[in-house]
PQR file of N, CA, C, O and H, with PARSE charges and radii, in Angstrom:
ATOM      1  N   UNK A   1      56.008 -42.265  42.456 -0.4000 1.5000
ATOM      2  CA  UNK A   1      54.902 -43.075  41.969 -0.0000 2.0000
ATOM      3  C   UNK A   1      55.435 -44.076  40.956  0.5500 1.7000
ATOM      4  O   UNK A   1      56.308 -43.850  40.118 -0.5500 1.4000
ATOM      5  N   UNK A   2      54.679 -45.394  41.186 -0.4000 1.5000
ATOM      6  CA  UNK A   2      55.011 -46.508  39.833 -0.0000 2.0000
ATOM      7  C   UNK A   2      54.112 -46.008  38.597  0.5500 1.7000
ATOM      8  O   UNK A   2      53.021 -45.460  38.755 -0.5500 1.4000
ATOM      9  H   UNK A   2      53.970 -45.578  41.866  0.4000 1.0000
ATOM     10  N   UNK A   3      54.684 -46.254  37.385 -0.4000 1.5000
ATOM     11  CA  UNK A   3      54.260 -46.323  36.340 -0.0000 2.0000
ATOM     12  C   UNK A   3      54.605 -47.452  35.624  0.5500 1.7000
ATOM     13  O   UNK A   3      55.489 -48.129  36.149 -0.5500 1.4000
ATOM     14  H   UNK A   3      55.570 -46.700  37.256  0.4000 1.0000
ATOM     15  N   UNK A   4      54.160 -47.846  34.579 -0.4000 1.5000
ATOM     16  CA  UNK A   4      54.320 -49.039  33.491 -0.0000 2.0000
ATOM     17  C   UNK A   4      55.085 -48.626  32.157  0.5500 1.7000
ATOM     18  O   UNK A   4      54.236 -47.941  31.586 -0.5500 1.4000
ATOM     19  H   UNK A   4      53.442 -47.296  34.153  0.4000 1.0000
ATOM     20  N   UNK A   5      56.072 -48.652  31.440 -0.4000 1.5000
ATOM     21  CA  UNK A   5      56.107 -48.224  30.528 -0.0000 2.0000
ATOM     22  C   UNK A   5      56.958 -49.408  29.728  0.5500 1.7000
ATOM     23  O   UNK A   5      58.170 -49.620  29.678 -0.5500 1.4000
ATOM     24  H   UNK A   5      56.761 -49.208  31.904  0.4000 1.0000
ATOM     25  N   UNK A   6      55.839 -50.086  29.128 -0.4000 1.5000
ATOM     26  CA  UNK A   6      55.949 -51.601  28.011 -0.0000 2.0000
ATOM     27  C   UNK A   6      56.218 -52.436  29.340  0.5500 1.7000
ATOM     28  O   UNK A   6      57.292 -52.960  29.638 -0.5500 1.4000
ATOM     29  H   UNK A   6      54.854 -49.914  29.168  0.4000 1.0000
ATOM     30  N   UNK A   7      55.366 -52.454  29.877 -0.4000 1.5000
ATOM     31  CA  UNK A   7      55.484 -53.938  30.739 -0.0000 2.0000
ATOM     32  C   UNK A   7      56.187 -53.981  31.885  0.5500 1.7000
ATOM     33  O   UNK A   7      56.219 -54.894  32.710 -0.5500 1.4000
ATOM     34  H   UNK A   7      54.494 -52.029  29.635  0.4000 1.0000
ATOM     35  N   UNK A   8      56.918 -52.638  31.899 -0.4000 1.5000
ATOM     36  CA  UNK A   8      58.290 -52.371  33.116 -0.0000 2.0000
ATOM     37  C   UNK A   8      57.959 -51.671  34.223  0.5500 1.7000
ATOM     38  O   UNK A   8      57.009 -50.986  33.845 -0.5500 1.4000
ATOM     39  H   UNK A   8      56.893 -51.896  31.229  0.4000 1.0000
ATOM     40  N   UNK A   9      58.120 -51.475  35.120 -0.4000 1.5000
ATOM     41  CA  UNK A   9      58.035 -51.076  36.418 -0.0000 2.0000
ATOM     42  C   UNK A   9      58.965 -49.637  36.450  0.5500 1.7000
ATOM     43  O   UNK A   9      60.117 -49.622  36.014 -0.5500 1.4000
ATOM     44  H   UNK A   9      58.892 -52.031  35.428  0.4000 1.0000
ATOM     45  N   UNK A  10      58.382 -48.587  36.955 -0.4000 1.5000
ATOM     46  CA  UNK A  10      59.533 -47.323  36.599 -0.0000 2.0000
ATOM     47  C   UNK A  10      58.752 -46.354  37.820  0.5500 1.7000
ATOM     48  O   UNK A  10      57.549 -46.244  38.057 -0.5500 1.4000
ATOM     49  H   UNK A  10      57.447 -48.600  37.309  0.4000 1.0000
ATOM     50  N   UNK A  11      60.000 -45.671  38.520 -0.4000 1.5000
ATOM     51  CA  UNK A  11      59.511 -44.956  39.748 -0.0000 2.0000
ATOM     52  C   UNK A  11      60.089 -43.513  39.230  0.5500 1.7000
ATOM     53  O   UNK A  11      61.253 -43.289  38.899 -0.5500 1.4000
ATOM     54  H   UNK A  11      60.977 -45.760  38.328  0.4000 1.0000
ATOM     55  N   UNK A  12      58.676 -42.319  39.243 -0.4000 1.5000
ATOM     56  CA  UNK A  12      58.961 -41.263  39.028 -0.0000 2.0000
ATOM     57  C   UNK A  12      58.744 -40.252  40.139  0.5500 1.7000
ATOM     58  O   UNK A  12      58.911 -40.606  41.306 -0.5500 1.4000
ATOM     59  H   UNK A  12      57.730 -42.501  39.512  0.4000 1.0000
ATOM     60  N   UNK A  13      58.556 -39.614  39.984 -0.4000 1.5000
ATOM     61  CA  UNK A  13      58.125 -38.008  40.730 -0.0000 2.0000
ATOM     62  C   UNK A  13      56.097 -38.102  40.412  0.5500 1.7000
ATOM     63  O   UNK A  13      55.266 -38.656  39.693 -0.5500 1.4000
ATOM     64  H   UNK A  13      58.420 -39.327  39.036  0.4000 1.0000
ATOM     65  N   UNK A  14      56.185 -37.410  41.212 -0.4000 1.5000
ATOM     66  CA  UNK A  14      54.401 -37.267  40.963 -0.0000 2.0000
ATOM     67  C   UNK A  14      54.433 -36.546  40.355  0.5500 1.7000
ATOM     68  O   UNK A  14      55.263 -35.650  40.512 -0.5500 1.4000
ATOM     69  H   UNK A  14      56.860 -36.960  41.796  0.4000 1.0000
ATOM     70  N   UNK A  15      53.415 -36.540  39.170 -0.4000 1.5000
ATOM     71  CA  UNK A  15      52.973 -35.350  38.239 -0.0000 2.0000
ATOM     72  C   UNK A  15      53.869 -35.316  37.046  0.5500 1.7000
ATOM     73  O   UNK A  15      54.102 -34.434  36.220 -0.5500 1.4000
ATOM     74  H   UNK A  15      52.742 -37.268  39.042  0.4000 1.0000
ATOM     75  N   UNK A  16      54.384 -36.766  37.229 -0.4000 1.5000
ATOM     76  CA  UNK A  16      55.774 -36.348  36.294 -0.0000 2.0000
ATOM     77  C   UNK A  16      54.699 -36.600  34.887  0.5500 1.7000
ATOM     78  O   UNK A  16      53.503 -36.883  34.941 -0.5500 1.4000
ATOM     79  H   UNK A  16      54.195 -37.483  37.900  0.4000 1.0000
ATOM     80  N   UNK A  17      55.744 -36.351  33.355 -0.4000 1.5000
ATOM     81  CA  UNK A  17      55.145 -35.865  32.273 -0.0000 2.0000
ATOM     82  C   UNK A  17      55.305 -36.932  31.381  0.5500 1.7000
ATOM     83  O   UNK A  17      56.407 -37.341  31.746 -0.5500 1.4000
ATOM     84  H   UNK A  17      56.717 -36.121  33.311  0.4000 1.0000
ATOM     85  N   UNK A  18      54.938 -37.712  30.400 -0.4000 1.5000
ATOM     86  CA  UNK A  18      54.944 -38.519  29.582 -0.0000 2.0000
ATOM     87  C   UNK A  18      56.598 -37.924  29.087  0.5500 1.7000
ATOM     88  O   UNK A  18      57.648 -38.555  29.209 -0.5500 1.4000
ATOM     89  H   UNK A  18      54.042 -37.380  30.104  0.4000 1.0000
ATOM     90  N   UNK A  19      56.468 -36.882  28.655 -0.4000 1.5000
ATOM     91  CA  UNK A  19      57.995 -36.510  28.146 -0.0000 2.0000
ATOM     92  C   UNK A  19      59.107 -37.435  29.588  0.5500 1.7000
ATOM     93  O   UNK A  19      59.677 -38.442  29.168 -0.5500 1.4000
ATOM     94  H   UNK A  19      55.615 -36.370  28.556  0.4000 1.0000
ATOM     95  N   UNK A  20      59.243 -37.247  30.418 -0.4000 1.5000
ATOM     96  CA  UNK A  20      59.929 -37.383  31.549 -0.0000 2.0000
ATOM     97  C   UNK A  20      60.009 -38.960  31.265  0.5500 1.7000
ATOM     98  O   UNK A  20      60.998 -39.672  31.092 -0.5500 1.4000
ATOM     99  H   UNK A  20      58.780 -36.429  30.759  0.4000 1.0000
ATOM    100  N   UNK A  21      58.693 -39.259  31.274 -0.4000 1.5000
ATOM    101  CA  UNK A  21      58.682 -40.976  31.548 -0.0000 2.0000
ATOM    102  C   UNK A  21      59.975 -41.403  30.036  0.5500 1.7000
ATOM    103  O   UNK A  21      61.001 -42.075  30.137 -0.5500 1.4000
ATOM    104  H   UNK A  21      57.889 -38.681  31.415  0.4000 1.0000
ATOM    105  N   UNK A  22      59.599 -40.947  29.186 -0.4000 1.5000
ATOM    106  CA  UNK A  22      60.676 -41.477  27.691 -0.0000 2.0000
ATOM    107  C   UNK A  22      61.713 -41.048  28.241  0.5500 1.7000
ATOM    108  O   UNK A  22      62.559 -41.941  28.297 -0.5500 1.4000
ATOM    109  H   UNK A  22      58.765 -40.401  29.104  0.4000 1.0000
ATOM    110  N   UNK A  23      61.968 -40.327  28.569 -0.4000 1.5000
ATOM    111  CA  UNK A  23      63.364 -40.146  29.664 -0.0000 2.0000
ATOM    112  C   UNK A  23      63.989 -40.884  30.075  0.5500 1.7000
ATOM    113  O   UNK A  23      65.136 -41.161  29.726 -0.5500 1.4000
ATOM    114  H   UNK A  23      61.281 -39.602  28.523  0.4000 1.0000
ATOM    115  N   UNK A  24      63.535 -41.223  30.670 -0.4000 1.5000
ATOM    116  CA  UNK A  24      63.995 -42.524  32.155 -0.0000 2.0000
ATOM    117  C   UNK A  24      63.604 -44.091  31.257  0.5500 1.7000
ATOM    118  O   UNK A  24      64.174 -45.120  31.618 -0.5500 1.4000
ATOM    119  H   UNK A  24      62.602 -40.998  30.953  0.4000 1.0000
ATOM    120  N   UNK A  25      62.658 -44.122  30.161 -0.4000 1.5000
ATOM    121  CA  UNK A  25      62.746 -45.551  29.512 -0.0000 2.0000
ATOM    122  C   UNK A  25      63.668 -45.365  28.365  0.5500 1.7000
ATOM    123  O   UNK A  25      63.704 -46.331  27.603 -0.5500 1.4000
ATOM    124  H   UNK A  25      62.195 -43.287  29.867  0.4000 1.0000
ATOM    125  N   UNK A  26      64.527 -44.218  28.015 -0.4000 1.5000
ATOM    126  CA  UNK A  26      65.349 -43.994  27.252 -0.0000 2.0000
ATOM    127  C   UNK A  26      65.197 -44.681  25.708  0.5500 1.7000
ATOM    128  O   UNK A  26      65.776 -45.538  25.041 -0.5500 1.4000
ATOM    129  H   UNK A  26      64.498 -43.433  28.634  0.4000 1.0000
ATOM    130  N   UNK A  27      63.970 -43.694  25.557 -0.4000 1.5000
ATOM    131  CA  UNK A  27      62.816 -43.557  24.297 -0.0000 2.0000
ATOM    132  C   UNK A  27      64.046 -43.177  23.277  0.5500 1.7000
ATOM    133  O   UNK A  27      65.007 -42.434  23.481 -0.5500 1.4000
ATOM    134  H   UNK A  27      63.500 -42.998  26.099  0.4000 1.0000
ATOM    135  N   UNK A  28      63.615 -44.108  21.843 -0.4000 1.5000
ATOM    136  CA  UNK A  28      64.620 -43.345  20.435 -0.0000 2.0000
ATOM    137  C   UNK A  28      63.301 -42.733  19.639  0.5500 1.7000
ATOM    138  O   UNK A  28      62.130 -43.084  19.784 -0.5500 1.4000
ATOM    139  H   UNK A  28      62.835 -44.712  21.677  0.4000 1.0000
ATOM    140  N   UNK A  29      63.612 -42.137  19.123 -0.4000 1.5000
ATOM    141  CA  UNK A  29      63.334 -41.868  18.187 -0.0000 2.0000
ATOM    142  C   UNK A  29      63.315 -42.540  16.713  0.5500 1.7000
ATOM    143  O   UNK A  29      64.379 -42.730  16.124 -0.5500 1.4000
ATOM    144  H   UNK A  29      64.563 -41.852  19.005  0.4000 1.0000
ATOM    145  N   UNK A  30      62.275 -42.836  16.228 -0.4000 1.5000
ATOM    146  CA  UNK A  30      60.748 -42.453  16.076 -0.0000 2.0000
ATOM    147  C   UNK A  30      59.956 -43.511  16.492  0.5500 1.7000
ATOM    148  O   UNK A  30      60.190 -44.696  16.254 -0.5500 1.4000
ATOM    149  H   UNK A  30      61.410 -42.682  16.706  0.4000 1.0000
ATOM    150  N   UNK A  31      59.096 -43.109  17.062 -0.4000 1.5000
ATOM    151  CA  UNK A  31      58.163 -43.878  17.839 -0.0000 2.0000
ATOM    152  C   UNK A  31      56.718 -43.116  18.356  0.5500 1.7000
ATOM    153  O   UNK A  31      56.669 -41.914  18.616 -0.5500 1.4000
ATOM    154  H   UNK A  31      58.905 -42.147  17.255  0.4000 1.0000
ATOM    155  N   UNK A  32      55.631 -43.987  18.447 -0.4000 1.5000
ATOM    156  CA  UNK A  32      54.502 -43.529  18.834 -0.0000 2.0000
ATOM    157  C   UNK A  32      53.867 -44.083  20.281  0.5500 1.7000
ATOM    158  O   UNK A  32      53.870 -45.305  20.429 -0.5500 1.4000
ATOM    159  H   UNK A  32      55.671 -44.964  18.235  0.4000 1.0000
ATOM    160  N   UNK A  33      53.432 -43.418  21.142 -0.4000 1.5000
ATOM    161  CA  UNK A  33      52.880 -43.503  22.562 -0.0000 2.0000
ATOM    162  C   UNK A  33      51.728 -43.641  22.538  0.5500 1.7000
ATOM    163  O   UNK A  33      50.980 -43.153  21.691 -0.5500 1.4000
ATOM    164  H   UNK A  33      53.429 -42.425  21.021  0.4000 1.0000
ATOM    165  N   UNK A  34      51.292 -44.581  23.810 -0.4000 1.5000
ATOM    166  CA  UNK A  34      49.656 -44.401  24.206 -0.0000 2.0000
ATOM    167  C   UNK A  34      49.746 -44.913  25.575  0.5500 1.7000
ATOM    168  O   UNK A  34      50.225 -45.883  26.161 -0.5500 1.4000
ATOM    169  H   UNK A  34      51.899 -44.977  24.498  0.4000 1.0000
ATOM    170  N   UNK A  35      48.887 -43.536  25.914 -0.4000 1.5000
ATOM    171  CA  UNK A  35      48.365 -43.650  27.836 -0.0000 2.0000
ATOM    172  C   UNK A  35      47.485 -44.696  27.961  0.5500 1.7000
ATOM    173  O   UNK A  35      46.800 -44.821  26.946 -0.5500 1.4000
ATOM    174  H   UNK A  35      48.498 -42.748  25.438  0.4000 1.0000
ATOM    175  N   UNK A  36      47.286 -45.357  28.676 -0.4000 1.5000
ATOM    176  CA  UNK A  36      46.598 -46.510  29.058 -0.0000 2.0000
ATOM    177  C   UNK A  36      45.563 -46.728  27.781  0.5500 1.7000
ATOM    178  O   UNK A  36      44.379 -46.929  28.050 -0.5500 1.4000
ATOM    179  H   UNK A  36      47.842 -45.255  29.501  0.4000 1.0000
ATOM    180  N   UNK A  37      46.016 -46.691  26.310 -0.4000 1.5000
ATOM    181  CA  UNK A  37      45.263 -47.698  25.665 -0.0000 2.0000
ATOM    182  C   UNK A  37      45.167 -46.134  24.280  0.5500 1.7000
ATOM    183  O   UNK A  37      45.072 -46.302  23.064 -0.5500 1.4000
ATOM    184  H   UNK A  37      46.978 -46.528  26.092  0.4000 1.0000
ATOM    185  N   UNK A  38      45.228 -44.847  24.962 -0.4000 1.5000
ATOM    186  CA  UNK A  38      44.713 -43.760  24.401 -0.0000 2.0000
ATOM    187  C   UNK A  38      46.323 -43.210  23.414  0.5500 1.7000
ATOM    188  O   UNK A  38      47.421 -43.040  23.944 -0.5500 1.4000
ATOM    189  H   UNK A  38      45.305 -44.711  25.949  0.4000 1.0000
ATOM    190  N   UNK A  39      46.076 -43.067  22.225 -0.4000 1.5000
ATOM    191  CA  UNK A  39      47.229 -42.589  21.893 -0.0000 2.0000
ATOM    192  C   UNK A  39      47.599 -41.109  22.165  0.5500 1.7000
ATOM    193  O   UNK A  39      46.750 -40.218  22.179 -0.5500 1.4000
ATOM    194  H   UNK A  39      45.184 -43.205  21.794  0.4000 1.0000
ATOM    195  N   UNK A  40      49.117 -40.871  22.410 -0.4000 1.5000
ATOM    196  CA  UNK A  40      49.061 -39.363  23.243 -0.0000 2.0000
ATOM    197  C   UNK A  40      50.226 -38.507  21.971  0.5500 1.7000
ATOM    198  O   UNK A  40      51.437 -38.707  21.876 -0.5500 1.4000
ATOM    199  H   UNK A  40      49.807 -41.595  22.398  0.4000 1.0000
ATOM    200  N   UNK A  41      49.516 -37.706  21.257 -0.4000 1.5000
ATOM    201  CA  UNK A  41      50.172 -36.762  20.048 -0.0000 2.0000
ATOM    202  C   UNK A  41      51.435 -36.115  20.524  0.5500 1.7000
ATOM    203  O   UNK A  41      51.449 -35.274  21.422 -0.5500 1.4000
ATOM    204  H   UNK A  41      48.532 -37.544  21.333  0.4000 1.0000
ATOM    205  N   UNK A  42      52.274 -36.452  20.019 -0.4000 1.5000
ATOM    206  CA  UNK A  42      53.677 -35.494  20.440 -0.0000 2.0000
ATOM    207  C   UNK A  42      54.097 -34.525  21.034  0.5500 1.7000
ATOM    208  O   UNK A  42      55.092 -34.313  21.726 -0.5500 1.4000
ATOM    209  H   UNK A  42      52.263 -37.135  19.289  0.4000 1.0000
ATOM    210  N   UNK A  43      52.980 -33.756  20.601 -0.4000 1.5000
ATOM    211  CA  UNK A  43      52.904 -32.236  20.733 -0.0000 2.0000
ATOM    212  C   UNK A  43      52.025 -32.253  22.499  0.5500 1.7000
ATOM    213  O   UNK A  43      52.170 -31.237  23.180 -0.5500 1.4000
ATOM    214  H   UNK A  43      52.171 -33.928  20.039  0.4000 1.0000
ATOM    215  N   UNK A  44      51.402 -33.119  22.929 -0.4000 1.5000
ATOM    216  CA  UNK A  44      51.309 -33.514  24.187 -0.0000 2.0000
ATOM    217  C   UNK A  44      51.722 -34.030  25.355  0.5500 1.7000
ATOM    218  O   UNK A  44      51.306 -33.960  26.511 -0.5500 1.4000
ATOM    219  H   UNK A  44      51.284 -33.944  22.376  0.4000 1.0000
ATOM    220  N   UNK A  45      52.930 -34.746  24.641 -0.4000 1.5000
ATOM    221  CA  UNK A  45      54.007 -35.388  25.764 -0.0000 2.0000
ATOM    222  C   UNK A  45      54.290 -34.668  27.015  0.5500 1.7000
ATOM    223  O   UNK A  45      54.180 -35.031  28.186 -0.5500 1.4000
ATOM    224  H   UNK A  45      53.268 -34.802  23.702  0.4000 1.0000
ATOM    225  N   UNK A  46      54.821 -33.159  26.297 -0.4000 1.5000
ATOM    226  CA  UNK A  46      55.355 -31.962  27.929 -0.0000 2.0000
ATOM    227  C   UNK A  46      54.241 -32.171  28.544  0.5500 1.7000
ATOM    228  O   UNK A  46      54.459 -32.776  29.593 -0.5500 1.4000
ATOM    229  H   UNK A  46      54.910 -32.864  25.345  0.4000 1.0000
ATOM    230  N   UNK A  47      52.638 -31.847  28.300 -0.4000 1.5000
ATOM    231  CA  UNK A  47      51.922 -31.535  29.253 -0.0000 2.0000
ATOM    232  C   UNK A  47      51.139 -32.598  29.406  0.5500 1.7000
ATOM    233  O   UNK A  47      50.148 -32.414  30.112 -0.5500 1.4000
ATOM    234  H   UNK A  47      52.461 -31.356  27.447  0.4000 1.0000
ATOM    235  N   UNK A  48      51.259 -33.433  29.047 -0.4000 1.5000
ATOM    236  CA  UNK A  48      50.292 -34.421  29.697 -0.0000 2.0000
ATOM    237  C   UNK A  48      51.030 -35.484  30.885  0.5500 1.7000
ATOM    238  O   UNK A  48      51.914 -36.325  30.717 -0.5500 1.4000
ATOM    239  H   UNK A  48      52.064 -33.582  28.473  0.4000 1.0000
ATOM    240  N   UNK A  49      50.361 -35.121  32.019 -0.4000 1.5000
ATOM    241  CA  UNK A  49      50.668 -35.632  33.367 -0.0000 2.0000
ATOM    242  C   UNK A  49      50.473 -36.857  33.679  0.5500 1.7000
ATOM    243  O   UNK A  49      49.563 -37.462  33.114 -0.5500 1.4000
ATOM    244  H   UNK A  49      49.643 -34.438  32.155  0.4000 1.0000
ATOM    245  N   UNK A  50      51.359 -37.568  34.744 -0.4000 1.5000
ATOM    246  CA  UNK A  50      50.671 -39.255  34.518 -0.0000 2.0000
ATOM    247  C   UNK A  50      50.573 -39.332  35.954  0.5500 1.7000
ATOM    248  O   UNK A  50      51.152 -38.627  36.781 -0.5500 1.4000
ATOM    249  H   UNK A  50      52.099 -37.076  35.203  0.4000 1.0000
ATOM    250  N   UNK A  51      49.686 -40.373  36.162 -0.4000 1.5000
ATOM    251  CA  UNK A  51      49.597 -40.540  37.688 -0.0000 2.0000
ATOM    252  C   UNK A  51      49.941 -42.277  38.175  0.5500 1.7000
ATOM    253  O   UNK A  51      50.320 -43.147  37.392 -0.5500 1.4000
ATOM    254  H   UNK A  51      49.216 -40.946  35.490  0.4000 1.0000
ATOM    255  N   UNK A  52      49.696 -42.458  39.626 -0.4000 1.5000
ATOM    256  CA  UNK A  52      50.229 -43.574  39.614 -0.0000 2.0000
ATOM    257  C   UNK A  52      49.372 -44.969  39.387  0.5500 1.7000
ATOM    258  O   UNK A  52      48.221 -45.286  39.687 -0.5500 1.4000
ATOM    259  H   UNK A  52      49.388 -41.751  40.263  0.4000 1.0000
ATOM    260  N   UNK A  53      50.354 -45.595  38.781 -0.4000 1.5000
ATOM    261  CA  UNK A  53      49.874 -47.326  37.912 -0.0000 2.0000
ATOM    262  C   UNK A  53      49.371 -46.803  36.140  0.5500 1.7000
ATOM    263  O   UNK A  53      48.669 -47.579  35.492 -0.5500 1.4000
ATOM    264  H   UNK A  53      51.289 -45.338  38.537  0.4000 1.0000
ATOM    265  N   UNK A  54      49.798 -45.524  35.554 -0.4000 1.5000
ATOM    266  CA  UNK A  54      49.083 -45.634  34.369 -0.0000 2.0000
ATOM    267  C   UNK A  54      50.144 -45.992  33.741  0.5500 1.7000
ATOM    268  O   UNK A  54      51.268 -45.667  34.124 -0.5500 1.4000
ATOM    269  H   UNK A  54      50.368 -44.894  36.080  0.4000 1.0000
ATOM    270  N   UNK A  55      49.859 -46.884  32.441 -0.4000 1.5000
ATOM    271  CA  UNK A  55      50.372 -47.642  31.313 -0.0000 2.0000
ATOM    272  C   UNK A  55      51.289 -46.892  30.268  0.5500 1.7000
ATOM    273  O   UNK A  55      50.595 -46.318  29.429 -0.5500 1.4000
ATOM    274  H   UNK A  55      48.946 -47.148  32.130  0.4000 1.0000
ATOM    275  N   UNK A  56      52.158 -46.788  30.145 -0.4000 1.5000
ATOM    276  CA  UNK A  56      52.688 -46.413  28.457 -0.0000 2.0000
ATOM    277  C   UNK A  56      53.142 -46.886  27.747  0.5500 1.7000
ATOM    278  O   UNK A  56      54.352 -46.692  27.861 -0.5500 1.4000
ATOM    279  H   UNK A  56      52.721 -47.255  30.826  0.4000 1.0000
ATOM    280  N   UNK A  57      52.773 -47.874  26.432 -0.4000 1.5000
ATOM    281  CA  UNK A  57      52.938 -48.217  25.661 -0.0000 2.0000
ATOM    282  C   UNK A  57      53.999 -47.188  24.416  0.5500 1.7000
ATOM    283  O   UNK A  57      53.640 -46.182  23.804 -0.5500 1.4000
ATOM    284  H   UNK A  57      51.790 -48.032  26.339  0.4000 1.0000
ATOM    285  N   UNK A  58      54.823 -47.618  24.387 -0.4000 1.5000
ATOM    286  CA  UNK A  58      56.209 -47.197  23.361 -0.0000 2.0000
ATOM    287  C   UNK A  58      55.967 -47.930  22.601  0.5500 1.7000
ATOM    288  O   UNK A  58      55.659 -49.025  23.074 -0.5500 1.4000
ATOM    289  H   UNK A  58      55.115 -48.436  24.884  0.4000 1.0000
ATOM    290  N   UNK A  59      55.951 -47.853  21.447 -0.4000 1.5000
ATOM    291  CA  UNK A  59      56.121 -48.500  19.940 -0.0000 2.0000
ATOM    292  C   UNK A  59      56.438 -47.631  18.730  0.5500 1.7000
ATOM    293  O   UNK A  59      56.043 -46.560  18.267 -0.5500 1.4000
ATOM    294  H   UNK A  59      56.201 -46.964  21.063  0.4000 1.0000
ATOM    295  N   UNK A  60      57.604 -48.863  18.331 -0.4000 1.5000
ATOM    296  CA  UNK A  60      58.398 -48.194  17.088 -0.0000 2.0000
ATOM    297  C   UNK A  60      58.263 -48.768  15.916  0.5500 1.7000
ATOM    298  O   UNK A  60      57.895 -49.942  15.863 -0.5500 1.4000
ATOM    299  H   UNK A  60      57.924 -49.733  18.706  0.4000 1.0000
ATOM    300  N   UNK A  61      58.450 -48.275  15.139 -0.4000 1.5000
ATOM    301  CA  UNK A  61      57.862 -48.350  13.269 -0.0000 2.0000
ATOM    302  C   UNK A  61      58.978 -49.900  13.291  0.5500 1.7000
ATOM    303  O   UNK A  61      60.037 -49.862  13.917 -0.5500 1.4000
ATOM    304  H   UNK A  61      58.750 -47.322  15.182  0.4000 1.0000
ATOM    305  N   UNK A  62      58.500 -51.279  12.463 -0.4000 1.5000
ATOM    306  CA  UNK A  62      59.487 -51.950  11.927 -0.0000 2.0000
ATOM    307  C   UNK A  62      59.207 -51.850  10.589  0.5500 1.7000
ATOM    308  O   UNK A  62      58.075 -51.899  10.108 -0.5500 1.4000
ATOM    309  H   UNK A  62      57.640 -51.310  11.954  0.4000 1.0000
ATOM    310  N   UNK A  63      60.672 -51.650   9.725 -0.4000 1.5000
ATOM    311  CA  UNK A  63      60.821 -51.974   8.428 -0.0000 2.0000
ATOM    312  C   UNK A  63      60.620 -53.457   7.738  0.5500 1.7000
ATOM    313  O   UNK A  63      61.369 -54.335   8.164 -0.5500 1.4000
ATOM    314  H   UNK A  63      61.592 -51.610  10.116  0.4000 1.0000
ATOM    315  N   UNK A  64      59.672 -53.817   6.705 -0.4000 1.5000
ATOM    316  CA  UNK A  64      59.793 -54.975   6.345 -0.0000 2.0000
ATOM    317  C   UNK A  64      59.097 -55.122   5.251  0.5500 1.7000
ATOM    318  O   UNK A  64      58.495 -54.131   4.836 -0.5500 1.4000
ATOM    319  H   UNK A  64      59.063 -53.103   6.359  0.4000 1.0000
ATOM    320  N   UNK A  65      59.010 -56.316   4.557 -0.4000 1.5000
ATOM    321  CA  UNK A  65      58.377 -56.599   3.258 -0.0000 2.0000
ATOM    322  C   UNK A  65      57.303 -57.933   3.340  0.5500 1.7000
ATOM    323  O   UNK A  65      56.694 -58.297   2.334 -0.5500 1.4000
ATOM    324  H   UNK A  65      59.499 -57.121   4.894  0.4000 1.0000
TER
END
């Protein structure tokens, strides 16, 4: 299945897991997620399942003044 993750095109497994997807977009650390618009808590990544065409937005903290 296609998924989106920041704008990109990414082919997984069905059922695959938000954890999986940072996987394969080779997610750093620290950063915060959201499923098509919904932010998804850390502690949800393993089990929350994605299906095909949903969105994941990756975003990371910038330092600045």
């Amino acid at each position: 299945m296609n998924i989106h993750i920041n704008q990109r095109v990414f082919d997984l497994h069905d059922a695959a897991t938000v954890t999986e997807a940072l996987a394969a977009f080779g997610a750093k650390l620290p950063f915060a997620v959201a499923l098509n618009g919904q932010f998804v808590a850390r502690g949800e990544h393993a089990t929350k399942t994605l299906a095909a065409g949903d969105r994941l937005d990756v975003v990371s903290p910038v330092a600045g003044g």
